[in-house]
PyMOL Python script that loads the backbone (N, CA, C, O; Angstrom):
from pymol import cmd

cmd.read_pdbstr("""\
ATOM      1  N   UNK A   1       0.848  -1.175   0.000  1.00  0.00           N
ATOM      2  CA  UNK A   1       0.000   0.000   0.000  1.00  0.00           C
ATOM      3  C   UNK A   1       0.885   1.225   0.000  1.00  0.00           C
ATOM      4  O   UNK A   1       1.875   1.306   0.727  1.00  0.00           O
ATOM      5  N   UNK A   2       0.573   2.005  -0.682  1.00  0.00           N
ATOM      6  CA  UNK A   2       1.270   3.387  -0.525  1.00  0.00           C
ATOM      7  C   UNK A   2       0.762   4.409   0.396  1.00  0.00           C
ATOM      8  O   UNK A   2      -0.361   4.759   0.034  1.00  0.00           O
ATOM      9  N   UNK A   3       1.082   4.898   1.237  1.00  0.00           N
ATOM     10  CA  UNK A   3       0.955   5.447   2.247  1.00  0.00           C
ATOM     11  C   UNK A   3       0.268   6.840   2.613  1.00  0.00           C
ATOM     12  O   UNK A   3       1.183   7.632   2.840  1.00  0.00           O
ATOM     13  N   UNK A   4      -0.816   7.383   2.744  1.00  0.00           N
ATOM     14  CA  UNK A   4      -1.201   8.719   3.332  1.00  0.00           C
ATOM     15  C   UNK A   4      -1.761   8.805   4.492  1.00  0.00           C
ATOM     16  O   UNK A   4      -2.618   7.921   4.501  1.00  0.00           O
ATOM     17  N   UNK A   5      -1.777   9.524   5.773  1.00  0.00           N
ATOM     18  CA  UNK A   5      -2.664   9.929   6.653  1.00  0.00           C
ATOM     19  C   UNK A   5      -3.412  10.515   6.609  1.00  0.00           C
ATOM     20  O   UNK A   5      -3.158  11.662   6.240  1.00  0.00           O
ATOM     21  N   UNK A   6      -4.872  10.170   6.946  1.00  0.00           N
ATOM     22  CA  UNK A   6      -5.953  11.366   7.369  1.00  0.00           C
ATOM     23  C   UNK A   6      -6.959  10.540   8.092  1.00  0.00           C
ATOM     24  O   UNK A   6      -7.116   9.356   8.390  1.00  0.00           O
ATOM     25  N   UNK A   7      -7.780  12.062   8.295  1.00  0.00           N
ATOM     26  CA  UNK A   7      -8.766  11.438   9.312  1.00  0.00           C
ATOM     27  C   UNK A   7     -10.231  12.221   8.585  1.00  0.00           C
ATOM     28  O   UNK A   7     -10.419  13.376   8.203  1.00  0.00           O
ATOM     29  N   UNK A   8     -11.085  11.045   8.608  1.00  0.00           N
ATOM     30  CA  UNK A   8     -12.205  11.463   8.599  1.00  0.00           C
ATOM     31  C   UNK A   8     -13.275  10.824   9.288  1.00  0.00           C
ATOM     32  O   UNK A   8     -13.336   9.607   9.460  1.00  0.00           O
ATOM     33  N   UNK A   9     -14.126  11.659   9.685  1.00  0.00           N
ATOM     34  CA  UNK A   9     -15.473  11.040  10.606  1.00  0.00           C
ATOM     35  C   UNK A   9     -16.498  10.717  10.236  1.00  0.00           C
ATOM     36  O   UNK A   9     -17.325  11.535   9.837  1.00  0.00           O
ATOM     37  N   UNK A  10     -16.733   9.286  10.276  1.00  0.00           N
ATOM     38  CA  UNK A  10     -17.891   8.898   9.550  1.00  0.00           C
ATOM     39  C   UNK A  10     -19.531   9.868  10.113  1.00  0.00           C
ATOM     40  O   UNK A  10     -19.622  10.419  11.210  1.00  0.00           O
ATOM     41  N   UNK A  11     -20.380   9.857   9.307  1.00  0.00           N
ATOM     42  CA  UNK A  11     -21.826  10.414   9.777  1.00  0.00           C
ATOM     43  C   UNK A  11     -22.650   9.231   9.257  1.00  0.00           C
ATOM     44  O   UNK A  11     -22.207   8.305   8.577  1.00  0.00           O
ATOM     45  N   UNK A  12     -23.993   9.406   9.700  1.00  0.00           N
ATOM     46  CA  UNK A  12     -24.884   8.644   9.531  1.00  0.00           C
ATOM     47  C   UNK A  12     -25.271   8.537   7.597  1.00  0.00           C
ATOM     48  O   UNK A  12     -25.944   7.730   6.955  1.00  0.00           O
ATOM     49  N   UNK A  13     -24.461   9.782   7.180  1.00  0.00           N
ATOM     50  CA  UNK A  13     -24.994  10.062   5.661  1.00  0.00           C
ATOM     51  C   UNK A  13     -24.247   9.736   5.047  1.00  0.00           C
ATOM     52  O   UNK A  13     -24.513   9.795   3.847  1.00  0.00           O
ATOM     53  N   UNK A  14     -22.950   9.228   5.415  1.00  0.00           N
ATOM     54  CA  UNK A  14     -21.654   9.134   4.767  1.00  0.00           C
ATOM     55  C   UNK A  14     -22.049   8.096   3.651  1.00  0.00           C
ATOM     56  O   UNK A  14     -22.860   7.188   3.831  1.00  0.00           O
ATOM     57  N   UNK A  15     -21.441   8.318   2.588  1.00  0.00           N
ATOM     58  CA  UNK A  15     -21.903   7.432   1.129  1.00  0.00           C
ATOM     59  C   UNK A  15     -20.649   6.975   0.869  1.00  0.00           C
ATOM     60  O   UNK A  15     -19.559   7.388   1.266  1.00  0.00           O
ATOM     61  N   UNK A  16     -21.105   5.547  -0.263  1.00  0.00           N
ATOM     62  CA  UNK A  16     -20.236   4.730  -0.108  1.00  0.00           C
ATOM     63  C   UNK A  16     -20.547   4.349  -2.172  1.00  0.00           C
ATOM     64  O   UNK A  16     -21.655   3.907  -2.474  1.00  0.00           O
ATOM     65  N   UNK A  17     -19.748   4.528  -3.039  1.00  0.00           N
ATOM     66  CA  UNK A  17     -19.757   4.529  -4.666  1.00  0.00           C
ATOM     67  C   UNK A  17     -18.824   3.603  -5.023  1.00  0.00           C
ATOM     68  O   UNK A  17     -17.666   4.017  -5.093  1.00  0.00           O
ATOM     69  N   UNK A  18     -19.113   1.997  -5.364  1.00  0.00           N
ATOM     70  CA  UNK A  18     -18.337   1.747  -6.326  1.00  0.00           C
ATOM     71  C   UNK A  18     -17.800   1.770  -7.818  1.00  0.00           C
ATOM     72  O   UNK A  18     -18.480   1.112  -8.606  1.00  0.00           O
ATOM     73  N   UNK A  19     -16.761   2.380  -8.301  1.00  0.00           N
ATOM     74  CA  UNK A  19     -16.729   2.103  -9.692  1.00  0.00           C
ATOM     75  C   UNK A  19     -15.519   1.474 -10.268  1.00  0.00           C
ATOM     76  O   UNK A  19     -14.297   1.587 -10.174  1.00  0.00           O
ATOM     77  N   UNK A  20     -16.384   0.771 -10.900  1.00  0.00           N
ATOM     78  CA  UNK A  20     -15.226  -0.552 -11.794  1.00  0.00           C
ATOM     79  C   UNK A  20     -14.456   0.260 -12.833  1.00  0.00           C
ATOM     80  O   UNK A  20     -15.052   1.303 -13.102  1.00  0.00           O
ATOM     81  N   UNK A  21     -13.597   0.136 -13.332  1.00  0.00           N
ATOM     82  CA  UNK A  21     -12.873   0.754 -14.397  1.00  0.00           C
ATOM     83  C   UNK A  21     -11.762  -0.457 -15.338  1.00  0.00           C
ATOM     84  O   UNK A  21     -10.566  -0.522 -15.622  1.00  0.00           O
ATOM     85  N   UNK A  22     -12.754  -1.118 -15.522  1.00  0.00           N
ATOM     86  CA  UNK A  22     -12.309  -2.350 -16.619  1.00  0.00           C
ATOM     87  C   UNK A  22     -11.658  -2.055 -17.848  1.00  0.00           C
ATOM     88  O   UNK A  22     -10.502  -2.380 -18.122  1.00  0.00           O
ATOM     89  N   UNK A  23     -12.366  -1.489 -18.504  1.00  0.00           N
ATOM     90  CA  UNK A  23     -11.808  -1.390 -19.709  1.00  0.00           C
ATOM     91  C   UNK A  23     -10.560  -0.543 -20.270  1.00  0.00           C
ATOM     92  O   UNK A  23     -10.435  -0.198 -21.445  1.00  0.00           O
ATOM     93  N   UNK A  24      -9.500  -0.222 -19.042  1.00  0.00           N
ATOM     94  CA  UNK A  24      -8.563   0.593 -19.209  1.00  0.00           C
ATOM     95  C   UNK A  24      -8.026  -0.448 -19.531  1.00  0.00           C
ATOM     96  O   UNK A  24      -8.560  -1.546 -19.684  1.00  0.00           O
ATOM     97  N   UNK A  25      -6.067   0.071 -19.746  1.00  0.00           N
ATOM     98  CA  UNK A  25      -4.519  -1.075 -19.513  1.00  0.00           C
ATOM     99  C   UNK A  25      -4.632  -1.484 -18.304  1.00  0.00           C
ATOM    100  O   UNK A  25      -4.436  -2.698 -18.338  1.00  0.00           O
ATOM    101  N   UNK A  26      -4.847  -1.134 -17.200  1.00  0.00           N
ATOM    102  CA  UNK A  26      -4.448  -1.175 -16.154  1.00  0.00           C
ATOM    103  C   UNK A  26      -6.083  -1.306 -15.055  1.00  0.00           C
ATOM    104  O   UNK A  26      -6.308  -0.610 -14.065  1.00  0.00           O
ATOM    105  N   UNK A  27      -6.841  -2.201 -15.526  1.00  0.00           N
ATOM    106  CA  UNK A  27      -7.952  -2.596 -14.588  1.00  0.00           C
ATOM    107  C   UNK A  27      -8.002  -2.087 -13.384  1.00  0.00           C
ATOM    108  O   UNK A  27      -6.921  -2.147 -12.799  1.00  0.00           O
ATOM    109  N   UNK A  28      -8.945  -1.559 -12.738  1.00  0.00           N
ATOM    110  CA  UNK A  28      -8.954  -1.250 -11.219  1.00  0.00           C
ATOM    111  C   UNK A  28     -10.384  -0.985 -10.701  1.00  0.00           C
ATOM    112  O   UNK A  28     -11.228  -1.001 -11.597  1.00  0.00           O
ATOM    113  N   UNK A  29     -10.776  -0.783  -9.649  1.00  0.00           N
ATOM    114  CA  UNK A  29     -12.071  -0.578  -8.890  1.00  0.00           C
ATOM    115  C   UNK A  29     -11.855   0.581  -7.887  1.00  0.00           C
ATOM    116  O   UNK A  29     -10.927   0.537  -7.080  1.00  0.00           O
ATOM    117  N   UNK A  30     -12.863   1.786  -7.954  1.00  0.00           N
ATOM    118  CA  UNK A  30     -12.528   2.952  -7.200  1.00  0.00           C
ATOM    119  C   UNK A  30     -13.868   2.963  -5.982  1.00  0.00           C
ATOM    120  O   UNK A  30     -14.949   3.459  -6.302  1.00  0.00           O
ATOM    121  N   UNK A  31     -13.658   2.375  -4.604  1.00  0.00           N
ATOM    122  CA  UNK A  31     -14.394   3.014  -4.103  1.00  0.00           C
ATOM    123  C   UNK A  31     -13.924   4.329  -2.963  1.00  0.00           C
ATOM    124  O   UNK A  31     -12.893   4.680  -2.389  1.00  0.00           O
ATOM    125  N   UNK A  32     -15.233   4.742  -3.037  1.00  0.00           N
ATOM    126  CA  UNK A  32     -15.404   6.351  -2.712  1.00  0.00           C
ATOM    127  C   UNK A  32     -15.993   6.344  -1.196  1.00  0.00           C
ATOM    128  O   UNK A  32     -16.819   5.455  -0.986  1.00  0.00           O
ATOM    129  N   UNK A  33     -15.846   6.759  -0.675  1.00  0.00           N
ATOM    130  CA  UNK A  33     -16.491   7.221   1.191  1.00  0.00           C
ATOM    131  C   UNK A  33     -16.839   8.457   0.812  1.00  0.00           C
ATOM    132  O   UNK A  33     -16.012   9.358   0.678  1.00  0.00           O
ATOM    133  N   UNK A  34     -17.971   8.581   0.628  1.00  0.00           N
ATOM    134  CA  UNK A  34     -18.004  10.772   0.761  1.00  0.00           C
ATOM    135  C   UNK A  34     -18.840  11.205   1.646  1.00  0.00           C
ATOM    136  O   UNK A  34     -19.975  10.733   1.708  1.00  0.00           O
ATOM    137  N   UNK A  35     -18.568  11.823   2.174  1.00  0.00           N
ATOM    138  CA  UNK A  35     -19.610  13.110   3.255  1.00  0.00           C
ATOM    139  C   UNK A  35     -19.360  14.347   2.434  1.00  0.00           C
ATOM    140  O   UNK A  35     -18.989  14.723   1.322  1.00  0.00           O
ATOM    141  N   UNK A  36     -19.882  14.879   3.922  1.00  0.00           N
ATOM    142  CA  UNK A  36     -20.225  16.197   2.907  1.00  0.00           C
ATOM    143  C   UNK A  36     -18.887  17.400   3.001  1.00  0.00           C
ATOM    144  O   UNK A  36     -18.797  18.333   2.203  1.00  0.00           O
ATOM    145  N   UNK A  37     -17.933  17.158   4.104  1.00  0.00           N
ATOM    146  CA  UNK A  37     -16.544  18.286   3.511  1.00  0.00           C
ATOM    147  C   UNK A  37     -15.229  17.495   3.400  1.00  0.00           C
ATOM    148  O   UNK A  37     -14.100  17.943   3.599  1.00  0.00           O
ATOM    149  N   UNK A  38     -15.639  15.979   2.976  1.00  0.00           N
ATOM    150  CA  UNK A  38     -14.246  14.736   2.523  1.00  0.00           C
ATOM    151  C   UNK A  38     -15.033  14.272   2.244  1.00  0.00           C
ATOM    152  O   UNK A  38     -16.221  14.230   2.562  1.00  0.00           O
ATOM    153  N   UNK A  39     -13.801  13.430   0.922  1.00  0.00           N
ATOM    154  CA  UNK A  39     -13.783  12.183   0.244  1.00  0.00           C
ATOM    155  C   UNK A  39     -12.611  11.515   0.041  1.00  0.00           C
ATOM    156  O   UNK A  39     -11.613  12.001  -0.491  1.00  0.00           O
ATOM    157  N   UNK A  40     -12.738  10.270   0.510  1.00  0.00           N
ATOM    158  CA  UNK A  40     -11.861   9.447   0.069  1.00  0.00           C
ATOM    159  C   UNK A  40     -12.058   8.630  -1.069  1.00  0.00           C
ATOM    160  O   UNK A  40     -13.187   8.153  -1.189  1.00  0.00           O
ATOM    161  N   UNK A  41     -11.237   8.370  -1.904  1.00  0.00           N
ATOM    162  CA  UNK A  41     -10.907   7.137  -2.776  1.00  0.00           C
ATOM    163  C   UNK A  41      -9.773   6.308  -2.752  1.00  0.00           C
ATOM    164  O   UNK A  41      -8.572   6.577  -2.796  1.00  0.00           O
ATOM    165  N   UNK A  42     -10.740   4.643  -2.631  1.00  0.00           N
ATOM    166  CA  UNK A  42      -9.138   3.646  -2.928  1.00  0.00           C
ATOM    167  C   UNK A  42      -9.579   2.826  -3.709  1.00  0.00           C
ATOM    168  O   UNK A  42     -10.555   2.091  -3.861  1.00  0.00           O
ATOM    169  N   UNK A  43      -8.123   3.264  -4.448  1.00  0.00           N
ATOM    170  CA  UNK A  43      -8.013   2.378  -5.700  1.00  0.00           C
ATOM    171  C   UNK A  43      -7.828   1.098  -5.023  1.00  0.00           C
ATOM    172  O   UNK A  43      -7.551   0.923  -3.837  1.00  0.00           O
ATOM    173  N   UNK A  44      -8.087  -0.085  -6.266  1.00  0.00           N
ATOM    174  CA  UNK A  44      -7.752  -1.339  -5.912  1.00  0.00           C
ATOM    175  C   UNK A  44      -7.461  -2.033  -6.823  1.00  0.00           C
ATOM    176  O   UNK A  44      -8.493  -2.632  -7.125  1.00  0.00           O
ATOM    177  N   UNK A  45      -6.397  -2.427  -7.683  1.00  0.00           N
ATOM    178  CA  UNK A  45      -6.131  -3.159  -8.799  1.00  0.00           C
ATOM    179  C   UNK A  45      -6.384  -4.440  -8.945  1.00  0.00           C
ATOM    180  O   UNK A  45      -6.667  -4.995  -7.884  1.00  0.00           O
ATOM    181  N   UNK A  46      -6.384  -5.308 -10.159  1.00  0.00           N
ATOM    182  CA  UNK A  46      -6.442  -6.622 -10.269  1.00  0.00           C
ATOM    183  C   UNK A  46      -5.560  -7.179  -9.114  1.00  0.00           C
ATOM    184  O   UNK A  46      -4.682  -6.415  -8.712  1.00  0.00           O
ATOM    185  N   UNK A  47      -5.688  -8.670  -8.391  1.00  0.00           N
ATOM    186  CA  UNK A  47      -5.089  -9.143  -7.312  1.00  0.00           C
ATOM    187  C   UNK A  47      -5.309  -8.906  -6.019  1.00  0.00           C
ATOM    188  O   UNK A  47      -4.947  -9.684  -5.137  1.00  0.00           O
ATOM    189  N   UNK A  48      -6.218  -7.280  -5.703  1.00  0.00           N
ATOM    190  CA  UNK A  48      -6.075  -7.055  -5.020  1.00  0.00           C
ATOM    191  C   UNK A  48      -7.331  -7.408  -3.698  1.00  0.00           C
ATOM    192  O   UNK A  48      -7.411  -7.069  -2.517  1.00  0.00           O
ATOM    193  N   UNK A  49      -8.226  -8.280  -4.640  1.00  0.00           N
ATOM    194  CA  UNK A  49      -9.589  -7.846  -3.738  1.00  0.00           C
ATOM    195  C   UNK A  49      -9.756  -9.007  -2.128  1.00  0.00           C
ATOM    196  O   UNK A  49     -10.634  -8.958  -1.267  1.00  0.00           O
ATOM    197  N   UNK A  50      -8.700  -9.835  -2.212  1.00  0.00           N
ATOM    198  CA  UNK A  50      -8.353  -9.929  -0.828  1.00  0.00           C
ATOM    199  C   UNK A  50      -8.161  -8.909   0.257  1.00  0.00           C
ATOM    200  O   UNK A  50      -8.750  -8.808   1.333  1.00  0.00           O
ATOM    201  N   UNK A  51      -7.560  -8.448  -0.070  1.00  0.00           N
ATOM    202  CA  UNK A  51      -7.291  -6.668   0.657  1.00  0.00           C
ATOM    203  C   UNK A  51      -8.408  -6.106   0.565  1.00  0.00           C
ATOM    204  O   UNK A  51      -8.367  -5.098   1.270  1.00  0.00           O
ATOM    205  N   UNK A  52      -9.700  -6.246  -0.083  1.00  0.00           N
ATOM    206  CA  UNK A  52     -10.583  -5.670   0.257  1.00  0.00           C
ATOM    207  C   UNK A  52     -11.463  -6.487   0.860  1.00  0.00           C
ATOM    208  O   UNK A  52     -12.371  -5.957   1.500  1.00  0.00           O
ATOM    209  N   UNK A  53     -11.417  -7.360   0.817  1.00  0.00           N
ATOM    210  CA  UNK A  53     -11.863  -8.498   1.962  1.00  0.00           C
ATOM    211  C   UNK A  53     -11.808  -8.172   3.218  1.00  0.00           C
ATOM    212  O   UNK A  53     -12.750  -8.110   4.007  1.00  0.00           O
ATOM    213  N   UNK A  54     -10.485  -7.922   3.445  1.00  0.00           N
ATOM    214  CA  UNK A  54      -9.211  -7.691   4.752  1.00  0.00           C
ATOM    215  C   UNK A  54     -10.228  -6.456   5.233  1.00  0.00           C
ATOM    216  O   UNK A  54     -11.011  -6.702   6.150  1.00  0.00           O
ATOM    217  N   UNK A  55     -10.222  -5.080   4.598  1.00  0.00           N
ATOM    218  CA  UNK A  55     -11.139  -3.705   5.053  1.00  0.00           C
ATOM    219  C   UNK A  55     -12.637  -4.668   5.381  1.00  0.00           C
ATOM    220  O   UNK A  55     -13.361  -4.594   6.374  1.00  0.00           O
ATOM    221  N   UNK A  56     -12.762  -5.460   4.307  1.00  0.00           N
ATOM    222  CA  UNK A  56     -14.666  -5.213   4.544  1.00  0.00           C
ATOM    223  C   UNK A  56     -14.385  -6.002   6.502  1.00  0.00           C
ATOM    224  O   UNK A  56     -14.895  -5.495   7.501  1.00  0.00           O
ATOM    225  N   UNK A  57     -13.778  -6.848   6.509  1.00  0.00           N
ATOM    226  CA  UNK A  57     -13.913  -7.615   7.661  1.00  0.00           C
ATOM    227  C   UNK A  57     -13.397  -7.067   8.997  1.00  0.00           C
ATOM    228  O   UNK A  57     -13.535  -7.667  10.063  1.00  0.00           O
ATOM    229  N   UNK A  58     -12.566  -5.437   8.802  1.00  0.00           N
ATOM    230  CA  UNK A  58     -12.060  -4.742   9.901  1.00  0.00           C
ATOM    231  C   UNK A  58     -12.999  -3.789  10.140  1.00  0.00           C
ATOM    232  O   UNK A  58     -13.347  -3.456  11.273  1.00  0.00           O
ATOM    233  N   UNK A  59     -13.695  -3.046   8.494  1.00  0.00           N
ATOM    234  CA  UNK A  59     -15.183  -2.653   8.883  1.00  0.00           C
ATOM    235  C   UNK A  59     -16.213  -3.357   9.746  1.00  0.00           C
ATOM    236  O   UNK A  59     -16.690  -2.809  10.739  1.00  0.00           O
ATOM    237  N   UNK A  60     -16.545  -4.554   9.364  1.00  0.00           N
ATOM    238  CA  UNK A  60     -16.969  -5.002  10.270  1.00  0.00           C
ATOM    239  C   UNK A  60     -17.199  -5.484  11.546  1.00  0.00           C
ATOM    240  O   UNK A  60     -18.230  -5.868  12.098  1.00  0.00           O
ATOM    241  N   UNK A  61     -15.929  -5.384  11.953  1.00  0.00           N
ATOM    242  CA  UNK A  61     -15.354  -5.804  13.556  1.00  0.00           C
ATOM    243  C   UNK A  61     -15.328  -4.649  13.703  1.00  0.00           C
ATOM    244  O   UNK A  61     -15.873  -4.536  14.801  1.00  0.00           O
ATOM    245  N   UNK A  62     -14.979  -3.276  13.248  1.00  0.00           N
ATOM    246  CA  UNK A  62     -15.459  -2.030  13.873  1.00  0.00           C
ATOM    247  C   UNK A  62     -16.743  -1.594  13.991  1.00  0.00           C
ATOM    248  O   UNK A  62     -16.994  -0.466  14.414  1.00  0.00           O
ATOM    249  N   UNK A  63     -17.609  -2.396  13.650  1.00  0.00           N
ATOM    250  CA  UNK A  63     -18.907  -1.718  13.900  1.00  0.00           C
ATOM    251  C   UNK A  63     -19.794  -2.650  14.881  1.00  0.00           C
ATOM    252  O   UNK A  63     -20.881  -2.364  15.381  1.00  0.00           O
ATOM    253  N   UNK A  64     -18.885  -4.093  15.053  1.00  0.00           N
ATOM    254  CA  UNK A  64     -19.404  -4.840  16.436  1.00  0.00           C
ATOM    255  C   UNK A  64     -19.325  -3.879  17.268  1.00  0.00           C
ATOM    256  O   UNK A  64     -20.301  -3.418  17.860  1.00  0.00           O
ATOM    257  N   UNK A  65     -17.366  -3.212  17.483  1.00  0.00           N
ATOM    258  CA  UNK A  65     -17.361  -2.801  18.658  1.00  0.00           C
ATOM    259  C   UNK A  65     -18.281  -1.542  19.470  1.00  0.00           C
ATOM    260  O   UNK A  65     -18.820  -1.416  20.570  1.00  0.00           O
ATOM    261  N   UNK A  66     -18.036  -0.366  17.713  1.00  0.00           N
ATOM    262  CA  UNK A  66     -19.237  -0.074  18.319  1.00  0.00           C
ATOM    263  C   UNK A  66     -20.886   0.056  18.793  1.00  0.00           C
ATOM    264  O   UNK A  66     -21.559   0.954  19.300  1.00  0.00           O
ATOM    265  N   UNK A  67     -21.092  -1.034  18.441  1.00  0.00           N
ATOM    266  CA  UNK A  67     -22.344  -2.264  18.833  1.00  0.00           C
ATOM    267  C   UNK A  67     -22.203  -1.976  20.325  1.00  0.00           C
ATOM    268  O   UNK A  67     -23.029  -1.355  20.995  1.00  0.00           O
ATOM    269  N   UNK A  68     -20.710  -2.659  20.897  1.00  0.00           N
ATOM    270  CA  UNK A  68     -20.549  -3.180  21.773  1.00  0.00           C
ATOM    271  C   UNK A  68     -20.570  -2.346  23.037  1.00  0.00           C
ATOM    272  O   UNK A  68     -20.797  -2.576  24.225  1.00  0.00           O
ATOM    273  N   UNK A  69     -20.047  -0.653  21.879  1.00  0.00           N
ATOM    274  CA  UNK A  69     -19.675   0.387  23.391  1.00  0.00           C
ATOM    275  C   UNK A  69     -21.235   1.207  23.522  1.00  0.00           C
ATOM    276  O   UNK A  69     -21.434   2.087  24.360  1.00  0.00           O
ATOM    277  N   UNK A  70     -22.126   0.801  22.672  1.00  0.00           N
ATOM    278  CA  UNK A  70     -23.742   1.496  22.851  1.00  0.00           C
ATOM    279  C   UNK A  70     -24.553   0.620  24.046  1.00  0.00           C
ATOM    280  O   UNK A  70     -25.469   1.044  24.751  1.00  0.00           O
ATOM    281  N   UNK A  71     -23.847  -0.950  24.069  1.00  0.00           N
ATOM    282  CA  UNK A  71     -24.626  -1.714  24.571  1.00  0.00           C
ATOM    283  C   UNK A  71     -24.422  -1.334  26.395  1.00  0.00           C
ATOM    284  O   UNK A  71     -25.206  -1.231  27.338  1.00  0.00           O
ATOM    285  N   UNK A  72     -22.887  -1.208  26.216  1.00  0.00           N
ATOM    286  CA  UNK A  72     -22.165  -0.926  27.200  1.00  0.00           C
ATOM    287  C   UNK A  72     -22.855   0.661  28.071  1.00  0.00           C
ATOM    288  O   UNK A  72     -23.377   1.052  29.115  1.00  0.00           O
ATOM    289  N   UNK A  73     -22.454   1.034  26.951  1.00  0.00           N
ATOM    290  CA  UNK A  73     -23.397   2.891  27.398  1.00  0.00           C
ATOM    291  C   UNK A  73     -24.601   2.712  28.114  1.00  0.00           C
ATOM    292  O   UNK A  73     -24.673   3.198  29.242  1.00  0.00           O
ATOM    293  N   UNK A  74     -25.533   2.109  27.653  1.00  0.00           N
ATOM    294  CA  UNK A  74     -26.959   2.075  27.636  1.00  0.00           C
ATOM    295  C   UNK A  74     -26.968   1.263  29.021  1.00  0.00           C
ATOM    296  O   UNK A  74     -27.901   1.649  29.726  1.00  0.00           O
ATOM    297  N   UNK A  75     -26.267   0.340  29.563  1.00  0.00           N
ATOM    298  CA  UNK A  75     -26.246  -0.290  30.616  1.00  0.00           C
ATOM    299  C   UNK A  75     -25.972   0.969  31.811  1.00  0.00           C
ATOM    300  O   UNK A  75     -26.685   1.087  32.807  1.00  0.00           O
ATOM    301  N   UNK A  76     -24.902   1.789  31.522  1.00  0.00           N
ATOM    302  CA  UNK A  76     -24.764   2.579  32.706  1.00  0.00           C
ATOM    303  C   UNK A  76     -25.586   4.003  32.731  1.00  0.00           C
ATOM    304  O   UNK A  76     -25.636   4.674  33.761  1.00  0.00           O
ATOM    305  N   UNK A  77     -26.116   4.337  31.718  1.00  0.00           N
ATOM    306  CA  UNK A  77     -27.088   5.706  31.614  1.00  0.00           C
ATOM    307  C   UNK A  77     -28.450   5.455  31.728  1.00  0.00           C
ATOM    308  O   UNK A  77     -29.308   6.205  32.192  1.00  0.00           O
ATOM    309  N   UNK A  78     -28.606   4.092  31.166  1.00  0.00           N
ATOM    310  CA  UNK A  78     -29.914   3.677  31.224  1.00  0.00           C
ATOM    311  C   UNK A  78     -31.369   4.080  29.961  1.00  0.00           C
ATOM    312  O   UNK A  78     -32.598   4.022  30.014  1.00  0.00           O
ATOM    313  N   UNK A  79     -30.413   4.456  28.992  1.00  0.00           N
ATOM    314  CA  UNK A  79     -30.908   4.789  27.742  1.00  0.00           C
ATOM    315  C   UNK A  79     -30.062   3.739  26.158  1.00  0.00           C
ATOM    316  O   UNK A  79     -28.970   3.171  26.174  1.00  0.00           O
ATOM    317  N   UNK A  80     -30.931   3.810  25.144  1.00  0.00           N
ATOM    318  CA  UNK A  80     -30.327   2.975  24.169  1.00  0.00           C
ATOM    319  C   UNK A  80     -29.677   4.032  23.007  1.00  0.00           C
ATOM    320  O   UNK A  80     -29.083   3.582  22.027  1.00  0.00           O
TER     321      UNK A  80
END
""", "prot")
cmd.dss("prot")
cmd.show_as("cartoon", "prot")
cmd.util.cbc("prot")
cmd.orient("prot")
């Protein structure tokens, strides 16, 4: 992977665009995260969609946890 930092905060509106781009030299798939003052795009070339496996399944264990810290919340405030 080639390397950048940033940060962005997901919202409830945050959108999510895949686009295939087949018919170039160089095959690839662009998805997009956008809100409304960022966007990200990652590319992903042929070979690569293990690695997007890898995200979908860290997405997903990030959104147990925070499953996990509402469940947690709601136990000590007493709201859901």
């Amino acid at each position: 992977m080639q390397t950048i930092t940033t940060t962005a905060h997901f919202e409830t509106d945050t959108r999510f665009r895949v686009t295939p781009f087949a018919d170039r030299g160089h095959p690839f798939v662009s998805l997009r995260i956008e809100g409304d003052f960022a966007e990200i795009a990652l590319l992903a070339a042929l070979g690569t969609s293990q690695t997007l496996r890898n995200l979908a399944a860290a997405a997903i264990e990030a959104a147990g946890a925070l499953d996990a810290m509402a469940v947690d919340t709601s136990e000590v405030t007493g709201r859901v």
